[in-house]
C-alpha positions as CSV (number, residue, x, y, z in Angstrom):
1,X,124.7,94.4,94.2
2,X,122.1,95.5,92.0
3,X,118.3,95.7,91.4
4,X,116.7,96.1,87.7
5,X,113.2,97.1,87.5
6,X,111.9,96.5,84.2
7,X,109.1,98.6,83.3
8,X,107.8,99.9,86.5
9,X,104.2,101.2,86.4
10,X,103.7,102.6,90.4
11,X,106.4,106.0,91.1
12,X,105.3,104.9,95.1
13,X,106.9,101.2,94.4
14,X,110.2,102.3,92.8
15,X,110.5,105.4,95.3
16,X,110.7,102.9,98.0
17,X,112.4,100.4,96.2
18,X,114.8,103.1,95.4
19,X,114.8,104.1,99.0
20,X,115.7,100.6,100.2
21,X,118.9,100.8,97.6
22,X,120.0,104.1,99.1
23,X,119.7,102.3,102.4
24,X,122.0,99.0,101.2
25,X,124.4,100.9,98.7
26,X,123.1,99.2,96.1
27,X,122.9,100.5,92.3
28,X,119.3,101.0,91.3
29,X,118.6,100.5,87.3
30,X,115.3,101.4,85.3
31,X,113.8,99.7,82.2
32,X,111.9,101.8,80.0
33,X,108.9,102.4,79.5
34,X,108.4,103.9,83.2
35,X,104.9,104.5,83.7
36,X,105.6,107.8,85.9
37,X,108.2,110.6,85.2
38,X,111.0,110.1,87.9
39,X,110.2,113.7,89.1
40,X,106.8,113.0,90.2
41,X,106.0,114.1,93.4
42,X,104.6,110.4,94.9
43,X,108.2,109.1,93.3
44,X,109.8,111.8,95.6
45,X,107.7,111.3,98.6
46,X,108.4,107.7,98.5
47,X,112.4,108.0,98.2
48,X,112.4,111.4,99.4
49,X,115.3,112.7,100.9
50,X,117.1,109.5,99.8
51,X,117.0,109.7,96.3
52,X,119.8,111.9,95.5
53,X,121.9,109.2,97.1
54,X,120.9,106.8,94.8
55,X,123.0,105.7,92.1
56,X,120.2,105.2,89.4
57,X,121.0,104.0,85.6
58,X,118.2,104.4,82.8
59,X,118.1,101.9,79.6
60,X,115.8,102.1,76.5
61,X,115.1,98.7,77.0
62,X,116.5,95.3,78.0
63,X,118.5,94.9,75.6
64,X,119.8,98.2,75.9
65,X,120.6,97.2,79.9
66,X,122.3,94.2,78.6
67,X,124.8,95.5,76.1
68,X,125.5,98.0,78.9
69,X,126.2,95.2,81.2
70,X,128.1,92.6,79.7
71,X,128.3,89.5,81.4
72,X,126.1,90.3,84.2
73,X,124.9,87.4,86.3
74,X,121.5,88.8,86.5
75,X,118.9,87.0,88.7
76,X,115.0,86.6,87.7
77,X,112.9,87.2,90.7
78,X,109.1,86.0,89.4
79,X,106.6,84.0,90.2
80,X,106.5,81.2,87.6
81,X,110.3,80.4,88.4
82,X,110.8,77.0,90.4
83,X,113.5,77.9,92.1
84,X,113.2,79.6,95.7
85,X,114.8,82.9,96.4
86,X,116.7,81.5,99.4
87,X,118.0,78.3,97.2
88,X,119.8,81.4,94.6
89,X,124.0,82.2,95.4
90,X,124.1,85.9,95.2
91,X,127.1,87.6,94.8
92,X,128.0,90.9,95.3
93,X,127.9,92.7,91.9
94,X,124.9,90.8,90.4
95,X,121.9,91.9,89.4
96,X,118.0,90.9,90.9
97,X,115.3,91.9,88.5
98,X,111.5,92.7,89.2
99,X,109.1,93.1,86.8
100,X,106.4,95.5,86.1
101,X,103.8,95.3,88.5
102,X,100.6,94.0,85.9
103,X,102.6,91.6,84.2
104,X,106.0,90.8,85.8
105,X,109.0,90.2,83.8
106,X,108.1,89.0,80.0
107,X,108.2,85.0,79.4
108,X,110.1,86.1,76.1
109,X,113.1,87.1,78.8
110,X,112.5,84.6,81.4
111,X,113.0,81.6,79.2
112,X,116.6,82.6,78.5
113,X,117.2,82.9,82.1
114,X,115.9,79.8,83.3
115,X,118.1,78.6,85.7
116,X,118.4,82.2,87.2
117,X,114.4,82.6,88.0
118,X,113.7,82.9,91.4
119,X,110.9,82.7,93.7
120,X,109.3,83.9,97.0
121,X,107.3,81.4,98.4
122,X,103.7,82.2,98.8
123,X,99.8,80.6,98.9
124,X,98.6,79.9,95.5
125,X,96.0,81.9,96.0
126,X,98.0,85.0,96.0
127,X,98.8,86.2,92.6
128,X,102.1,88.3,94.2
129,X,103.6,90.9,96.6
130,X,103.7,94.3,96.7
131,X,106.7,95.0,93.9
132,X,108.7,97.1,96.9
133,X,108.2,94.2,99.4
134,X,109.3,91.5,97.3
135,X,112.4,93.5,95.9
136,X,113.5,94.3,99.9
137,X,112.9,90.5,100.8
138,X,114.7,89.5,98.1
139,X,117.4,92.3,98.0
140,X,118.4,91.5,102.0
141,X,119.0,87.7,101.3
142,X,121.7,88.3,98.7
143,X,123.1,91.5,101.1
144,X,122.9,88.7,104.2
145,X,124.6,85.9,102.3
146,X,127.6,88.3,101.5
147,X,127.8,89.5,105.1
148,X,126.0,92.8,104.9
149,X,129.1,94.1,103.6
150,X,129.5,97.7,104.4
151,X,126.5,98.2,105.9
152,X,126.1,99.4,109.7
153,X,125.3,96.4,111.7
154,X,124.4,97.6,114.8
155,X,122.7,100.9,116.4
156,X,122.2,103.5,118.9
157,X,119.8,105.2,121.2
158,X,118.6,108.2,120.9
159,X,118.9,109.5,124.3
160,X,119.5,106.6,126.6
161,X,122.5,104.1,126.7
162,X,121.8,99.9,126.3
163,X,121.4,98.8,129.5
164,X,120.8,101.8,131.4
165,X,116.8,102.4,132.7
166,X,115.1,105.4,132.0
């Protein structure tokens, strides 16, 4: 699984996006422009220790991403798409792309990816989420519709065992 930002402008947003990809083993790849330098210090804070666990890729621009990915099956998430989020078929090597956070994904992209654009569901009086909320909302439907593979699906305490009293 992958998630494309394209022309991220907040370092806190892709640090926790990011951080959330370090956390689901999923490949993390960056559109230029970026409107940070990935060594700024909010970027780190944000991914922190996580971030050189993260398999990041850099392209020049979308087209750039797209000769270097051939064939990818690469899903829209934006607002303007008619298609819900929860309605998409992920599988596990595609790609889920977020815009930046002012202006989304360009219309001049979206229209060639029609039947990929996806939504979340929200009032119309909200213009959109938080970039880093919608990508983990989004990012945990495709992981739960291929069975969470390889990820930890259960936990442990700390210092007591389930079912024992303190």
């Amino acid at each position: 699984m992958n998630i494309v930002l394209h022309q991220p402008e907040i370092p806190a947003n892709t640090g926790n996006i990011g951080r959330t990809c370090a956390a689901a083993g999923v490949s993390l790849h960056l559109i230029e422009p970026l409107g940070f330098r990935l060594d700024e210090k909010s970027l780190k804070r944000a991914g922190m220790d996580y971030w050189n666990l993260l398999d990041v890729h850099r392209y020049i621009n979308f087209n750039d991403f797209t000769e270097k990915n051939p064939g990818a099956k690469i899903w829209m998430a934006t607002t303007k798409a008619r298609r819900i989020y929860t309605e998409a078929s992920f599988g596990p090597e595609d790609f889920i792309m977020f815009g930046r956070e002012s202006a989304g994904i360009p219309e001049e992209i979206l229209v060639e990816y029609e039947e990929t654009c996806i939504r979340i569901p929200m009032l119309s009086d909200i213009r959109s989420l938080n970039l880093s909320n919608a990508a983990a909302i989004v990012l945990y439907e495709a992981l739960r519709q291929n069975g969470f593979a390889q990820l930890e699906r259960e936990g442990n305490l700390h210092r007591l065992r389930w079912g024992e009293s303190p």
